[in-house]
C-alpha positions in Angstrom: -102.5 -6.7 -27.3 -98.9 -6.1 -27.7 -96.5 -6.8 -25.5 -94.2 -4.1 -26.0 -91.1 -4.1 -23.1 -89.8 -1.0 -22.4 -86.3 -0.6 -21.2 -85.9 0.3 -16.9 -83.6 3.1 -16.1 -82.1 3.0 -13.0 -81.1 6.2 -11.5 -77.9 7.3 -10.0 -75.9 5.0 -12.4 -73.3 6.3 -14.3 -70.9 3.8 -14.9 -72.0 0.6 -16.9 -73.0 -2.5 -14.5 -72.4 -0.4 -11.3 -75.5 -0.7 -9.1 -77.6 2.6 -9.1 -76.1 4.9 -6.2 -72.8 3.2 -5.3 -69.7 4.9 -7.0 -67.2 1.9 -8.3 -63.3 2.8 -7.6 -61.4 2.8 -10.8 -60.8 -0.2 -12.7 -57.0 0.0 -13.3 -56.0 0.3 -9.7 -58.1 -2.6 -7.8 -57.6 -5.1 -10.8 -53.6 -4.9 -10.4 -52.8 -3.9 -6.4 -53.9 -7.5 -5.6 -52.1 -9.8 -8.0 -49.2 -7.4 -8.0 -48.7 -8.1 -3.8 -49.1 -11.9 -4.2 -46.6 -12.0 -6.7 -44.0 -9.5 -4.7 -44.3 -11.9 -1.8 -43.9 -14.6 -4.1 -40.7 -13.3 -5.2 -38.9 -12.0 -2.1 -40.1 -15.7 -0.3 -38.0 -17.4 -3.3 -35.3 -15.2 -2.9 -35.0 -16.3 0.9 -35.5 -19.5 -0.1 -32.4 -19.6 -2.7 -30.4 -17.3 -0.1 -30.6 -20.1 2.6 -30.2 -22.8 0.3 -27.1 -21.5 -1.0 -25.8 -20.6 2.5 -26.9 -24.6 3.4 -24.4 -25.5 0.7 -21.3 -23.9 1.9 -21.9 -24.8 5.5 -22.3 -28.4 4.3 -19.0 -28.5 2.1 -17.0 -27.4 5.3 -18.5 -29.9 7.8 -18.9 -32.9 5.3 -16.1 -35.1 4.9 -13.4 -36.5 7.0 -11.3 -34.1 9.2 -8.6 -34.0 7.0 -10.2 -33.2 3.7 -11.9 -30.1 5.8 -8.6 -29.2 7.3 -7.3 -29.6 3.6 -10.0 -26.8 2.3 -9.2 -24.9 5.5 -5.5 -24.6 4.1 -6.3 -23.9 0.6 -8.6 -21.0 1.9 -5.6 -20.0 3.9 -3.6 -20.1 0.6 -5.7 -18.0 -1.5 -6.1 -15.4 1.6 -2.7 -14.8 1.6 -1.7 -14.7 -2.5 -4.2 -12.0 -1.9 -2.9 -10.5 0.6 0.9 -10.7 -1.2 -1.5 -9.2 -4.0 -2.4 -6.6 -2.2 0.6 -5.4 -0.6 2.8 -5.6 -4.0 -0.1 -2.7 -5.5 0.6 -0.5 -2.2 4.2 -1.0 -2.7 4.3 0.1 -6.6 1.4 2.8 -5.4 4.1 3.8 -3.1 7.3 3.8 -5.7 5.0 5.4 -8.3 3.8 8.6 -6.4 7.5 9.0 -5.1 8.7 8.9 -8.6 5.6 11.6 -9.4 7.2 13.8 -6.7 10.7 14.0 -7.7 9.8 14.5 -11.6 7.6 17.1 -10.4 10.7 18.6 -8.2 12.3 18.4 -11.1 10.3 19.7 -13.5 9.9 22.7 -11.2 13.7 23.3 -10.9 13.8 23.3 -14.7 11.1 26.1 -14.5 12.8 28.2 -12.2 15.9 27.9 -14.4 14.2 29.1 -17.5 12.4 32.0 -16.0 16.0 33.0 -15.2 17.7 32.5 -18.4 15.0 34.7 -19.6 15.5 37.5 -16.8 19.1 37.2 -17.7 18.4 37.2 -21.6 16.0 40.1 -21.2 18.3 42.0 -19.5 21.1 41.6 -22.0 18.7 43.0 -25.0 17.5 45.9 -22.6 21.6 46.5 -22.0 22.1 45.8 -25.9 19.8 48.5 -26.5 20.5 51.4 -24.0 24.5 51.8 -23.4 25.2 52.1 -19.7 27.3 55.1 -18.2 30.8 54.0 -16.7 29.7 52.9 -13.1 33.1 54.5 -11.7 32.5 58.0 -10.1 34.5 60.2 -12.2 36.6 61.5 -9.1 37.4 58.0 -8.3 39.9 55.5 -10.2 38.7 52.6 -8.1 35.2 50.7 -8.1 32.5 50.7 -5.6 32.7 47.0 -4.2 29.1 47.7 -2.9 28.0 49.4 -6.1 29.8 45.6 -7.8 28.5 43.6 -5.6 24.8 44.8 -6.1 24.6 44.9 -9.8 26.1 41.2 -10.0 23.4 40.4 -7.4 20.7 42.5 -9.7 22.2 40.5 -12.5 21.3 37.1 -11.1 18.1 38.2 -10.7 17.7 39.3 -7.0 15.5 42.2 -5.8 16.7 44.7 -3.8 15.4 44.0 -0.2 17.0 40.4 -0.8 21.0 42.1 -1.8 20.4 45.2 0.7 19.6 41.4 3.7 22.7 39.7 2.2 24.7 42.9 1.9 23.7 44.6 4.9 22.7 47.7 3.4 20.1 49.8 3.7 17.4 49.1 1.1 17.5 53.3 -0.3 20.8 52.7 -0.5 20.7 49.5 -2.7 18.2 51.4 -4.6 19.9 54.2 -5.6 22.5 51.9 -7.0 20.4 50.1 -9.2 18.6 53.5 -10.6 22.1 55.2 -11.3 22.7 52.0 -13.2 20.0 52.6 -15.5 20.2 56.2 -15.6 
């Protein structure tokens, strides 16, 4: 007689050294949830630890030694406070003297802006003059000027519109705008 052993199959297994029927939950999550908690309280204990310790330091270093060696670091702390407080109010000062400066170089550079647009107005209107000869602005009846008709085209020539010379003339705006188009007819 041979003793032959056959192997056992247990049913309901599917996962290697599981017992037959009971489902195992997955190996990578239950082998590092755990060890993973132990050593985040670990840490944040240690941290508390260090956190008090350190704050046990200072409060030692101002209530150790004789009164006047705390009243000494009492004073130095009031030192440093206020060189940091000079500190501070010499950066809002310059701040201050800087951003004023930025405003009147920005004034400033506006003003030189409005000065070119008008040296162009006035150089644009020489060429345009240049190229088209104006009619005598005299009525042909009359030997004398128009002081109104004078009046407006030096205004035109400065480079004001014509509501803003008919409000400083007190004319009526057709009127000031008749002028100017006779000019350049």
């Amino acid at each position: 007689m041979q003793n032959q052993a056959q192997p056992i199959e247990l049913q309901g297994s599917d996962q290697p050294g599981g017992p037959a029927g009971v489902d195992t939950p997955p190996a990578d999550f239950g082998s590092w949830l755990g060890p993973s908690m132990l050593l985040l309280g670990v840490a944040v204990l240690t941290w508390t630890m260090i956190r008090m310790a350190i704050r046990n330091r200072r409060r030692a270093s101002l209530s150790s030694g004789t009164p006047d060696e705390r009243l000494e670091t009492i004073r130095r702390q009031a030192r440093q406070r206020a060189r940091v407080d000079a500190f501070a109010a010499d950066a809002h000062e310059l701040v201050q003297r800087l951003a004023s400066q930025l405003d009147l170089k920005a004034e400033r550079v506006e003003q030189l802006l409005e000065e070119a647009d008008e040296k162009i107005r006035k150089l644009e209107r020489m060429r345009r003059d240049a190229s088209n000869p104006q009619t005598d602005t005299f009525s042909e009846t009359s030997d004398r000027p128009d002081p109104v008709a004078a009046k407006v085209y030096e205004m035109a020539d400065q480079g004001a519109g014509p509501m803003e010379i008919a409000k400083q003339l007190n004319q009526q705006l057709g009127q000031i705008e008749l002028i100017l188009a006779l000019r350049r007819a």
